[in-house]
Every structure is written in C-alpha cells, then in structure tokens.
VOZAZA-755154 format. One line per field, with one value per residue (C-alpha): residue number from 0; residue in three letters; chain; x negated, y negated, z. Coordinates in Angstrom, 3 decimals. Layout:
! VOZAZA-755154
pamar <- (NUM;...)
kollum <- (ALA;...)
kelo <- (A;...)
X <- (X;...)
Y <- (Y;...)
Z <- (Z;...)
***
This chain:
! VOZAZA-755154
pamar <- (0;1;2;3;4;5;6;7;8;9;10;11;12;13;14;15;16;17;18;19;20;21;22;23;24;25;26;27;28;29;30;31;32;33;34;35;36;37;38;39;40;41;42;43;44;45;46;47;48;49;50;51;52;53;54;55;56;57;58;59;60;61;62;63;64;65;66;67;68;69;70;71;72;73;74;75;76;77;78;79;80;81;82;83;84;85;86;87;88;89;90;91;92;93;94;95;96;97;98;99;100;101;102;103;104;105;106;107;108;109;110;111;112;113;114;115;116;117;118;119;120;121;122;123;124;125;126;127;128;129;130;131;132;133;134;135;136;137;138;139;140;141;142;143;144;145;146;147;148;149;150;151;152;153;154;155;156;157;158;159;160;161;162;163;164;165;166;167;168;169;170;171;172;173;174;175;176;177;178;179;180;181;182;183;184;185;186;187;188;189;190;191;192;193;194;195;196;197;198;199;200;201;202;203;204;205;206;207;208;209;210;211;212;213;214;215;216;217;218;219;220;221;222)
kollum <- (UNK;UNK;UNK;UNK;UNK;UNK;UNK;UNK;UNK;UNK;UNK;UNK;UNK;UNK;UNK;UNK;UNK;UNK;UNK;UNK;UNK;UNK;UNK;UNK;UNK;UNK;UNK;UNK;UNK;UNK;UNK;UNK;UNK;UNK;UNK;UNK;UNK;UNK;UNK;UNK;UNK;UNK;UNK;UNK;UNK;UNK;UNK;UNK;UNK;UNK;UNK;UNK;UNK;UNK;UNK;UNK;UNK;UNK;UNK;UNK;UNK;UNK;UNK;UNK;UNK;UNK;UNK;UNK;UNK;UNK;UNK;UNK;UNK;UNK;UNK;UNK;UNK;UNK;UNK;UNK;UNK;UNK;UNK;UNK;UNK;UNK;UNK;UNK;UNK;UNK;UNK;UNK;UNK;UNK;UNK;UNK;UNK;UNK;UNK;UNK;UNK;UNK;UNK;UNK;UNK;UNK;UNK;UNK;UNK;UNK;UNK;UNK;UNK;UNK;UNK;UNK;UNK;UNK;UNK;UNK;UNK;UNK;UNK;UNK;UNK;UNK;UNK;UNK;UNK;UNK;UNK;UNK;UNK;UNK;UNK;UNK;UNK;UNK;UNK;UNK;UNK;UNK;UNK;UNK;UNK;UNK;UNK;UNK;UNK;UNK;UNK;UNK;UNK;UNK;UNK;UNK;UNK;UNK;UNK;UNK;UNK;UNK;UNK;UNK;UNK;UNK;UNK;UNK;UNK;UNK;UNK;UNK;UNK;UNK;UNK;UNK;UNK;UNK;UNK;UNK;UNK;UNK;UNK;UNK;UNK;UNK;UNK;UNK;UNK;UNK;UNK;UNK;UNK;UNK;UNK;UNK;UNK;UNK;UNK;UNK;UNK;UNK;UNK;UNK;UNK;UNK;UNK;UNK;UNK;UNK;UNK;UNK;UNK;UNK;UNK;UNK;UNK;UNK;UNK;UNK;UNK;UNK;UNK)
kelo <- (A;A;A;A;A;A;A;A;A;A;A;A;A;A;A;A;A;A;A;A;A;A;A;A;A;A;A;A;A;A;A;A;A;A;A;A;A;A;A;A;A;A;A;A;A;A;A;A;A;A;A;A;A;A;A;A;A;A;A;A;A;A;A;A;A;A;A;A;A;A;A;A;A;A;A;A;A;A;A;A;A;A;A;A;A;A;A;A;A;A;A;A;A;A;A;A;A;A;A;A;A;A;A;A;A;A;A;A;A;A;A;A;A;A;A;A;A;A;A;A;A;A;A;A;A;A;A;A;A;A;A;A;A;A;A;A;A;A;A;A;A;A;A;A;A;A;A;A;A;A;A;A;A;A;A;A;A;A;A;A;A;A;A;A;A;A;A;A;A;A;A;A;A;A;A;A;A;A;A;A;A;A;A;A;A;A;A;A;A;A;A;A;A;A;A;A;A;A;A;A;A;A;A;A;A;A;A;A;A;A;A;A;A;A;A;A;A;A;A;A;A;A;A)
X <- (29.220;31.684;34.966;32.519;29.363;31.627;33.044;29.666;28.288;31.558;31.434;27.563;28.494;30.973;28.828;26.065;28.679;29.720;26.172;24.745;28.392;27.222;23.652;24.937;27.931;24.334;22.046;20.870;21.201;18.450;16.453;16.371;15.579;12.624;11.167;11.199;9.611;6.944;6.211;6.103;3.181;1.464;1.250;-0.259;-2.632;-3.335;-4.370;-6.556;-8.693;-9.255;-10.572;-12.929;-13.396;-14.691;-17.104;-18.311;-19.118;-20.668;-22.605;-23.830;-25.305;-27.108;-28.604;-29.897;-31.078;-32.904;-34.834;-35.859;-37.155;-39.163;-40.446;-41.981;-43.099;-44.995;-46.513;-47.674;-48.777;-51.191;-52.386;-53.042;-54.892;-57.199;-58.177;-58.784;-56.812;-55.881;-53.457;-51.153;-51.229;-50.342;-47.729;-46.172;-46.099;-44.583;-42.020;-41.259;-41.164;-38.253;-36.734;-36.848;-35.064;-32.517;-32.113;-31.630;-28.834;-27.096;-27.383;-26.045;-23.060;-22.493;-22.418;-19.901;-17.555;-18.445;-17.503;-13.926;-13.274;-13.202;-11.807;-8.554;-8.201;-7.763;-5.113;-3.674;-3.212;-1.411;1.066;1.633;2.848;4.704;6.470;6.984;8.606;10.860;11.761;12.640;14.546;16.507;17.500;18.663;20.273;22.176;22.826;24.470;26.208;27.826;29.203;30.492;32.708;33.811;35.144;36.619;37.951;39.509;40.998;42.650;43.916;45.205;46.944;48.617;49.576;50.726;52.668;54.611;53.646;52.176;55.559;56.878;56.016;55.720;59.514;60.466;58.438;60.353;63.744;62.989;62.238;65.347;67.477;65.736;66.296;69.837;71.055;68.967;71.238;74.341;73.857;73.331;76.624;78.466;76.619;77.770;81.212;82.390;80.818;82.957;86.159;85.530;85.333;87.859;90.277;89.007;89.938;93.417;93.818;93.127;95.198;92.418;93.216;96.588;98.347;100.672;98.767;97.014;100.015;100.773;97.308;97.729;101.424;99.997;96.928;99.594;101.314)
Y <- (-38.679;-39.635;-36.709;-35.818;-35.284;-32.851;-30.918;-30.144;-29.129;-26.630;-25.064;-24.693;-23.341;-20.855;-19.777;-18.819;-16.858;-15.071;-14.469;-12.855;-11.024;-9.946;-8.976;-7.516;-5.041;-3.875;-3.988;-0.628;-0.377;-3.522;-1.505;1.542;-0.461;-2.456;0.790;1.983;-0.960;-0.630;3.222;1.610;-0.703;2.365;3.862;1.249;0.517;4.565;4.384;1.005;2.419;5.619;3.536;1.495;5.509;6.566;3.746;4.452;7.719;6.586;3.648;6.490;8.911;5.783;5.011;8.622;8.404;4.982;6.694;9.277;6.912;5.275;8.608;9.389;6.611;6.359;9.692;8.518;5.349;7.799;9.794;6.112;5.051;7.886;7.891;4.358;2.802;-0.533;-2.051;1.073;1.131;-2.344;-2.119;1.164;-0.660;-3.883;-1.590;-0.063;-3.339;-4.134;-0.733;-1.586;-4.879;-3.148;-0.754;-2.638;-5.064;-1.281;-0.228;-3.588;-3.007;0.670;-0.734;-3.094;-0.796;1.616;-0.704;-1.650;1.870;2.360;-0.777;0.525;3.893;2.773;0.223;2.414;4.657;2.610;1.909;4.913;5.815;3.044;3.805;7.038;6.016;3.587;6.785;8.658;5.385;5.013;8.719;8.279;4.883;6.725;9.736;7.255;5.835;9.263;9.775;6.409;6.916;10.220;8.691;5.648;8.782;10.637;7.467;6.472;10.480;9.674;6.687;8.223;11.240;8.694;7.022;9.852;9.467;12.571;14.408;12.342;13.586;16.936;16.959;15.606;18.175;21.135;18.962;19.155;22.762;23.730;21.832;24.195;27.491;26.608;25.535;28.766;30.721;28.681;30.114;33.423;33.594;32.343;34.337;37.685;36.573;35.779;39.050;40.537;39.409;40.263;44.384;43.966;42.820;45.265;48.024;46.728;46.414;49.751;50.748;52.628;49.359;48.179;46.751;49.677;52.474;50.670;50.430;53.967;55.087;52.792;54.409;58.125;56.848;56.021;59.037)
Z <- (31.960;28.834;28.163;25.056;26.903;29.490;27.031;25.038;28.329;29.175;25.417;26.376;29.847;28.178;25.344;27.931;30.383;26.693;25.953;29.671;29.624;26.350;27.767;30.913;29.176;27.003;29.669;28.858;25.164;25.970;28.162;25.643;22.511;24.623;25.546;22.438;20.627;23.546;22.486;18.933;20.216;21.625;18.510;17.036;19.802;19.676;15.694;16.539;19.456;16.795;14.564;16.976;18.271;15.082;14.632;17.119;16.456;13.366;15.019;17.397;14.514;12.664;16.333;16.552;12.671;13.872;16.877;14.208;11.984;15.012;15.759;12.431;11.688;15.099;13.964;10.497;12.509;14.492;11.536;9.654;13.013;12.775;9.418;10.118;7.504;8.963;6.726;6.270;10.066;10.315;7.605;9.487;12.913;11.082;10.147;13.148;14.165;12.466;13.116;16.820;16.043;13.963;16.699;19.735;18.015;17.086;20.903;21.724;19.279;20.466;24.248;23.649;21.487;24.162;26.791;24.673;24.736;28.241;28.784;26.255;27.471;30.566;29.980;27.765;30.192;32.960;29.994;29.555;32.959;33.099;30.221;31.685;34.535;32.696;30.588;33.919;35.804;32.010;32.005;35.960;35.208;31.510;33.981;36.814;33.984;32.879;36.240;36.367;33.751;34.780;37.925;36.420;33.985;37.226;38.583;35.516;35.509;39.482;38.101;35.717;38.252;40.973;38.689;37.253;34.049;33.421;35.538;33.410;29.606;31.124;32.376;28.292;27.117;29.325;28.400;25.009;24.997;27.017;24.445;21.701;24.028;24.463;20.998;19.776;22.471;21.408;18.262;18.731;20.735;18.501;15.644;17.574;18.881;14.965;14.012;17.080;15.751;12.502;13.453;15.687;12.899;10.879;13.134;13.999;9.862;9.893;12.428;14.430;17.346;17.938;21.187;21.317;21.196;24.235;25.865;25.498;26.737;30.150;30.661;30.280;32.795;35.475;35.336)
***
C-alpha cells in the first residue's frame, strides 16, 4: 500500500471515530428524535386505516342497499310469475341477475378491506406498545442520565473541596471582609480620638482642665 493510499485510509479511519464519537455523545438525542418520527408514522398510518375504515363502512351500507334490491325485486319477480307475464319476469330475474354479480364482487371487496383492517389494527397495535416501551426505557435511560451528571456534579464539588479551593475563596472572602471591619474600626478610632483632643483643649483653653489644679486635687487626696 503506497504513503497516499495509507493516509486516505487514516483521514477515513479518523473521520469515522469523529463521526460514531459524534453518534455516541448523541446517542439519545438519536433515540428521542427516531421515536418521534416513528409516532409521526403512526399518525399517518392512524388517518390511512380511517380512511380504508370509512369505506368500508360505506361499501357495507351499498351491500345492505344491494340485498334490498335483490329482495324486491324477487318479490315483483313472484307477483310477475303469477300473473304470468313471462318477459317482465324474465327481465326482473335478468336483473337480479346482475344484482347478484354486482353484489358478490362488493362482498368480495368488503372481505378484503375487512380482512386489511384486522390485519392493520393489529400491527398497529404491537407498534404501539413498542413505542411505549421505548418511551418508558428513554425516560429511564434520560432519568439515569440526570443522576449521572449529578454525581459527576458532586465529584467535581469533592475535587474542588479536597483541593482547597473552595477553603480557599472562602478564607479571601473572610480576609477581605476583615480588612473592611478593621479599616472601618481604624477609622472610627481615630474619628473619636481627634474629637477627644479637640474637647480636651477646649477645656484646658478654658481653664475648666489644667495640670495644676490636678495636682492640687491629688495633694488634698493624700492628706
């Protein structure tokens, strides 16, 4: 095999690992869409076995008109008969004649839509369970799926705890808050020590404070 003929076959080798990767990361996306394009073809096959339903309905009442037809003319047959008029009785048999033709190939039509009937229901029915259960193994598989990702969820959440990172932020976070707290402190102090001074110096300006009267007041505790 020629360098060329090697390569064509790995980019063909690659392409098809890309494409049933592809396939296999959607595997249920798949499954979901083919199920519903199979509901799709049950709806169709539902509207098509009304119609063949309803003709046969219809086939059915122009049988029953048929026999009635049959049946009078049998009667006016008889009355014919016995008034001894040959050629309308020959011309009402002829036509019940044809009548009877025209009625068996109508049975014959309503048997086999008759017969298709049965013969769709049926199968119609086995796809629908089947579907069903797909529906009920796709909601188990979606389910699975769910929890699945929860745990890959928790151990990504375990990682992160293991590794510290989440001690980690949360130890910035109370450093960066602290920070705040203390220069808020910082500032308070110093807001109330400069207001401190400021009285003080007002009182000693004022001569309400001094150092000797202090003085004075220890000397006449002592004695």
């Amino acid at each position: 095999m020629s360098l060329m003929q090697k390569l064509t076959t790995l980019v063909r080798s690659e392409v098809r690992e890309s494409a049933e990767n592809i396939i296999d990361a959607n595997a249920i996306k798949i499954f979901e869409q083919e199920l519903l394009d199979c509901h799709d073809s049950i709806t169709y096959a539902k509207h098509q076995l009304t119609l063949l339903m309803a003709e046969r309905l219809r086939l059915g009442r122009k049988i029953e008109n048929i026999i009635a037809q049959i049946s009078a003319r049998e009667k006016q047959t008889a009355e014919a008969v016995e008034l001894e008029n040959i050629e309308l009785s020959h011309a009402l048999a002829e036509d019940i004649l044809n009548l009877e033709k025209i009625l068996y190939q109508q049975k014959e039509v309503f048997l086999k839509l008759e017969n298709r009937e049965k013969e769709l229901k049926k199968n119609m029915a086995n796809k629908v369970r089947n579907i069903c259960e797909f529906q009920r193994e796709l909601m188990a598989v979606k389910s699975m799926q769910c929890a699945q990702s929860a745990m890959s969820n928790m151990v990504n959440v375990e990682s992160h705890v293991s590794s510290g990172n989440l001690r980690g932020s949360l130890q910035r976070i109370h450093d960066i808050q602290q920070q705040f707290d203390d220069r808020q402190t910082a500032s308070e102090t110093l807001e109330s020590e400069l207001l401190s001074n400021g009285l003080d110096q007002q009182l000693k300006d004022a001569g309400i404070v001094s150092k000797q009267k202090d003085i004075e007041a220890i000397l006449e505790r002592v004695k």
